[in-house]
Backbone as a ProteinNet text record, in pm:
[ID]
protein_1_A
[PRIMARY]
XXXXXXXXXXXXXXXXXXXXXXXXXXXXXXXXXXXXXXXXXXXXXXXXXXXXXXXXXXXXXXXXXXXXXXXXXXXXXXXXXXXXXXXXXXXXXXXXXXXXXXXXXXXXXXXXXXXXXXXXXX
[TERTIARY]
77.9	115.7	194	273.9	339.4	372.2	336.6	367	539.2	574.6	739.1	714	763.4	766.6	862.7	940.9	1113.1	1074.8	1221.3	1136.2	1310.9	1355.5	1482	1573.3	1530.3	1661.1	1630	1768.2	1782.1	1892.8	1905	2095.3	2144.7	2259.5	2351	2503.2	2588.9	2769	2831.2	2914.7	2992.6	3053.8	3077.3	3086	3003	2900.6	2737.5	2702.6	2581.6	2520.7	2374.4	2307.5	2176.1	2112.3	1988.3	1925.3	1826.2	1804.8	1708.5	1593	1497.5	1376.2	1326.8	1298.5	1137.4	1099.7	955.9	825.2	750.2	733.5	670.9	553.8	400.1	338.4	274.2	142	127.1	153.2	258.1	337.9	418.3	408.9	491	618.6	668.3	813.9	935.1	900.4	1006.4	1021.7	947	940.8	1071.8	1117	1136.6	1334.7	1392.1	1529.5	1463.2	1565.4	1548.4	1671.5	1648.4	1726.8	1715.2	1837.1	1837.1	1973	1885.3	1904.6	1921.2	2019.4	2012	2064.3	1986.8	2009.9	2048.2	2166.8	2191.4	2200.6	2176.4	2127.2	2225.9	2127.2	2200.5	2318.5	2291.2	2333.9	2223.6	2284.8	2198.5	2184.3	2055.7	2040.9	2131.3	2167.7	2293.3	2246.3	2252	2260.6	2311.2	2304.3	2398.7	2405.6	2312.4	2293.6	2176.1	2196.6	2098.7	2111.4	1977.1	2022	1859	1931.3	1855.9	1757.4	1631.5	1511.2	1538.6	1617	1651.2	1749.6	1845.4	1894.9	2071.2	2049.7	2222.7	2299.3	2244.3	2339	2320.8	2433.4	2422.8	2512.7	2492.8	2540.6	2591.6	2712.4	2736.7	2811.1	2764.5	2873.6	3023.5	3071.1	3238.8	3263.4	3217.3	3148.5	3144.2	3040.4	2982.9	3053.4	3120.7	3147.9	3260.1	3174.3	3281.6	3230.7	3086.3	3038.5	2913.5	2845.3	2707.2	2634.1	2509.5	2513	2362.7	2314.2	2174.7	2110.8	2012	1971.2	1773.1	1750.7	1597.6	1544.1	1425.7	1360.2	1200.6	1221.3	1080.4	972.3	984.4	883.8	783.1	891.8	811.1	798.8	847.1	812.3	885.3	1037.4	1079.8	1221.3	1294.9	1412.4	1492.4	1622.1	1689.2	1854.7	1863.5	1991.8	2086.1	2179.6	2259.2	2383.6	2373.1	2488.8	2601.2	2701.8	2798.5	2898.7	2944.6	3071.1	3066.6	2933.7	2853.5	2961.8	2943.3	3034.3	2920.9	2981.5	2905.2	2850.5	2931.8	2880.2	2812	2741	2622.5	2525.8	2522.4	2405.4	2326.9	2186.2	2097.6	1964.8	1880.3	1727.8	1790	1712.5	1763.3	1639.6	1629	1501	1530	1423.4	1425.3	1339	1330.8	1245.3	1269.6	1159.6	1175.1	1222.8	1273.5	1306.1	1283.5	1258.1	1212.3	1335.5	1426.8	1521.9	1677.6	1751.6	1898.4	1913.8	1998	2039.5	2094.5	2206.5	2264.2	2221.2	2101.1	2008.4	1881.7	1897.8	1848.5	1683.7	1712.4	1577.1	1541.8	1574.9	1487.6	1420.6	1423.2	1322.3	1221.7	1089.1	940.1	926.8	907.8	862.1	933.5	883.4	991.1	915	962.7	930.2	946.5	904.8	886.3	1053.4	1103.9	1224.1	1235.7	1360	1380.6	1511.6	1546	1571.2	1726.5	1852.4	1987.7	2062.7	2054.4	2144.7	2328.8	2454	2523.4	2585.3	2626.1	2714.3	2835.3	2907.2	3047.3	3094.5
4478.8	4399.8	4485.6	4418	4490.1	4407.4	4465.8	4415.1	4462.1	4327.1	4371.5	4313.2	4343.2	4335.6	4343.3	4271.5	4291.6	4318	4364.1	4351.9	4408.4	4379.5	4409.2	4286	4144.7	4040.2	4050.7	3923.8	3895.6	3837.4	3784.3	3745.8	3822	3846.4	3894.7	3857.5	3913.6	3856.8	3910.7	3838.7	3876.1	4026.3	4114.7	4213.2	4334.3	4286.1	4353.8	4472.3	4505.6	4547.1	4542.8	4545.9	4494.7	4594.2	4685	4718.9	4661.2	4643.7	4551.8	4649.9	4654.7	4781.1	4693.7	4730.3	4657.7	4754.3	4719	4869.2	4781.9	4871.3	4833.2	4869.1	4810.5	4894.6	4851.7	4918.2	4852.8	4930.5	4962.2	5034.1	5144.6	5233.7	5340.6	5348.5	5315.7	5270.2	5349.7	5471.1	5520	5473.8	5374.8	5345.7	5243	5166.4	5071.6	5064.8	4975.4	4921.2	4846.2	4877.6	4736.6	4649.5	4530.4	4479.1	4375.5	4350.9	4249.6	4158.9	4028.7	3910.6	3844.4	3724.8	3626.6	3483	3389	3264.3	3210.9	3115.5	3058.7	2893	2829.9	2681.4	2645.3	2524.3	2458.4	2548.3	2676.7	2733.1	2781.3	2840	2911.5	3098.2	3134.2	3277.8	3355.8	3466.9	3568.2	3685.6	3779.1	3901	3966	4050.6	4118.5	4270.6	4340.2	4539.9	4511.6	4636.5	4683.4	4869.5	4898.5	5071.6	5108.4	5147.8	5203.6	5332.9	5375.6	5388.1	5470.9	5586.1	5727.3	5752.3	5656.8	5629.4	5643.1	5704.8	5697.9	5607.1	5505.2	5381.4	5276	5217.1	5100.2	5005.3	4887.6	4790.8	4685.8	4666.5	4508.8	4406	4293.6	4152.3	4228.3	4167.1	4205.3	4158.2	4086.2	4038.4	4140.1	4229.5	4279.2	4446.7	4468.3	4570.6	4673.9	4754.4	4856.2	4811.9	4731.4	4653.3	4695.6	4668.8	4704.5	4821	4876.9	5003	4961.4	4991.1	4970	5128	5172	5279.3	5313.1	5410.8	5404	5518.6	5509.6	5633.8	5638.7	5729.8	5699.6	5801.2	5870.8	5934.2	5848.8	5720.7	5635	5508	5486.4	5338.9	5249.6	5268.4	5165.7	5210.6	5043.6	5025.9	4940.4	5014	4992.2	4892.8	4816.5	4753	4776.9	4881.7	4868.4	4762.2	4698.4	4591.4	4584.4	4636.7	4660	4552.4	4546.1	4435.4	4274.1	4260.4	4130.7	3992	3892.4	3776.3	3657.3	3557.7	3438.1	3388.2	3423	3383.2	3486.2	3581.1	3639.7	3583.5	3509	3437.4	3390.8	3435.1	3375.9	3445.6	3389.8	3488.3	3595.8	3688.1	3817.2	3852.4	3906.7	3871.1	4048.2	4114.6	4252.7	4199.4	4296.6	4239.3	4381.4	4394.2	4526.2	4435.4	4544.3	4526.4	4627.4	4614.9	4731.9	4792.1	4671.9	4659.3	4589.3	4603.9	4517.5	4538.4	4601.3	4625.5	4452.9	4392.9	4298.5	4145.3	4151.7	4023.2	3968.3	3882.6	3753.4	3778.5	3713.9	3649.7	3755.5	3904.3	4032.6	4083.4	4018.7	4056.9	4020.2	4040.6	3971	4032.4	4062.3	4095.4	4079.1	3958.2	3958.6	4002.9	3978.2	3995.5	3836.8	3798.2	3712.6	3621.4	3755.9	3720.2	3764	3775.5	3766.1	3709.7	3690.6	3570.6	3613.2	3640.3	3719.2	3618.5	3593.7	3476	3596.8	3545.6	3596.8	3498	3486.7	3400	3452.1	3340.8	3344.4	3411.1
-4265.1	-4381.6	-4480.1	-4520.6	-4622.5	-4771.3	-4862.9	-4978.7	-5078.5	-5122.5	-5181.1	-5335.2	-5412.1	-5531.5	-5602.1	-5636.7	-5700.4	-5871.6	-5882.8	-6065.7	-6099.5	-6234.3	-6289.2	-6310.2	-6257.7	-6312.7	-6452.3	-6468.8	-6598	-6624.5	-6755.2	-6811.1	-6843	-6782.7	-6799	-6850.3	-6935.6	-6931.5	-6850.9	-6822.3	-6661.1	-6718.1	-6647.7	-6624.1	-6700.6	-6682	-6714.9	-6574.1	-6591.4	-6518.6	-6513.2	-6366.3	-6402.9	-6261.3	-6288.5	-6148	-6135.7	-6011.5	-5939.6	-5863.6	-5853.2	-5780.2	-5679.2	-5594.9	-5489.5	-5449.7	-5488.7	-5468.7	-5350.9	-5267.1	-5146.2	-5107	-5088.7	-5040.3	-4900.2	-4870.7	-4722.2	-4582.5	-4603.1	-4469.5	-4579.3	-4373.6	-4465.4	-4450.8	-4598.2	-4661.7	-4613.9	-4511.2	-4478.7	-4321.9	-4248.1	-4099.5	-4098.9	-4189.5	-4197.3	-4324.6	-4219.5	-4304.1	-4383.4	-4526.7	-4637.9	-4673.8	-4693.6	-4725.6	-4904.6	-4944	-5046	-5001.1	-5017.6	-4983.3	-5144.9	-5168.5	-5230	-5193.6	-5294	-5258.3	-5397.2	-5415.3	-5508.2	-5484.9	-5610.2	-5626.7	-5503.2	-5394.4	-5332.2	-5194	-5178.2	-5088.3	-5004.7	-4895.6	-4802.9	-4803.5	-4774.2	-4805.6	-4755.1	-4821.7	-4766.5	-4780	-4667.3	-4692.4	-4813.8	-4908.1	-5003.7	-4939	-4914.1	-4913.8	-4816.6	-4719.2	-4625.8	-4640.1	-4585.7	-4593.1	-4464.4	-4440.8	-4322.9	-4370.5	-4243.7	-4323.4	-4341.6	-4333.2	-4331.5	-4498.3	-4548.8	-4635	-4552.6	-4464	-4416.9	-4391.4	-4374.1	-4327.3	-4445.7	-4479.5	-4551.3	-4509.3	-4539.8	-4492.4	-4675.8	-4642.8	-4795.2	-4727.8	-4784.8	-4774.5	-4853.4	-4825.9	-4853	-5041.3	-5054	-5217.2	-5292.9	-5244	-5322.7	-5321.9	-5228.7	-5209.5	-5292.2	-5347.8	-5465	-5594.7	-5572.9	-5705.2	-5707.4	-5641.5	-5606.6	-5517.8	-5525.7	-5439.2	-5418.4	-5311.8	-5266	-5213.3	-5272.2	-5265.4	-5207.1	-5197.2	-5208.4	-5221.4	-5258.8	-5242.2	-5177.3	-5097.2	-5012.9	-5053.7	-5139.5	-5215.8	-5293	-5328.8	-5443	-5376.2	-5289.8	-5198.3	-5264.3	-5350.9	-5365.7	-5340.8	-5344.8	-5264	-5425.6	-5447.6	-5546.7	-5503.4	-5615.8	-5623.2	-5714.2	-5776.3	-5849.6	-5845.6	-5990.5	-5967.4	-6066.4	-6070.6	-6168.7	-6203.9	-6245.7	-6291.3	-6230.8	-6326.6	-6239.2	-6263.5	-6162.8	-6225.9	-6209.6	-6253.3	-6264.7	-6123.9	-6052.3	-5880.7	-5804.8	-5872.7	-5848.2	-5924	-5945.4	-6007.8	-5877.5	-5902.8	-5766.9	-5797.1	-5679.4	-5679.9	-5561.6	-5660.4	-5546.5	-5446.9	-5355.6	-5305.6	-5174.1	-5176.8	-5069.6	-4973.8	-4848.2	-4707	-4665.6	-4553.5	-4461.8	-4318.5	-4275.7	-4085.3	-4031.2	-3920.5	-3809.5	-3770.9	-3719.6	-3627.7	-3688	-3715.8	-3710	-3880.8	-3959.9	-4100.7	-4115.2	-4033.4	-4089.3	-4025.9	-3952.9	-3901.4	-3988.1	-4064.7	-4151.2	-4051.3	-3992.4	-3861.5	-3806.2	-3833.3	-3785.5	-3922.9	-4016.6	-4152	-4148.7	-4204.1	-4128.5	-4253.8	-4388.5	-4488.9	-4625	-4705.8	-4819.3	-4919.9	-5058.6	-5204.4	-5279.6	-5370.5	-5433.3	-5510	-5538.5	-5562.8	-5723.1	-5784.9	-5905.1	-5936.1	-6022.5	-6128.4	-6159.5	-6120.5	-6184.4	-6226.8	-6351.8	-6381.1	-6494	-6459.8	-6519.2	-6556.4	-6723.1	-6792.5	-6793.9	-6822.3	-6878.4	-6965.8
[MASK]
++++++++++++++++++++++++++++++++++++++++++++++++++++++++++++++++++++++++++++++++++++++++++++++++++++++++++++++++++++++++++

């Protein structure tokens, strides 16, 4: 079992910045890829950042990329989202998961977080 815990949304004005944490406990946080996922009103969930358990590999949607940085640290069991020059269509619940297996596979995650809240205005 593993426990996820997001914590850092909020409102933001478009070209804000906002970090996002998920503290993990349960398992040990370095066996395991993380990912952050969001979903916005009336769409379907999307990958945003993956990083593999070692920290060398990362993975972004094309969106986000040169904007956002997904990081971690396995000393402290949590997995970070930096998000820079936010726009209104990052608005969503942001939501982390572990995987064993696959950085950019949805349906190979078996562990989420509750989600938090990133709303960015105009």
């Amino acid at each position: 079992q593993v426990q996820l815990v997001e914590s850092g949304g909020g409102v933001v004005q478009a070209g804000g910045s906002l970090r996002l944490s998920c503290a993990a406990s349960g398992r040990t946080f370095s066996r395991y890829h993380m990912g952050w996922f969001r979903q916005a009103p009336g769409k379907e969930r999307e990958i945003v950042a993956a990083i593999s358990l070692s920290g060398r590999s990362t993975y972004y949607v094309d969106s986000v990329k040169g904007r956002f940085t997904i990081s971690r640290d396995n000393n402290n069991n949590t997995a970070y989202l930096q998000m820079n020059s936010l726009k209104p269509e990052d608005t969503a619940i942001y939501y982390c998961a572990t995987t064993l297996a696959g950085l950019q596979i949805e349906t190979l995650y078996d562990y989420w977080g509750q989600g938090t809240q990133v709303t960015v205005s105009s």
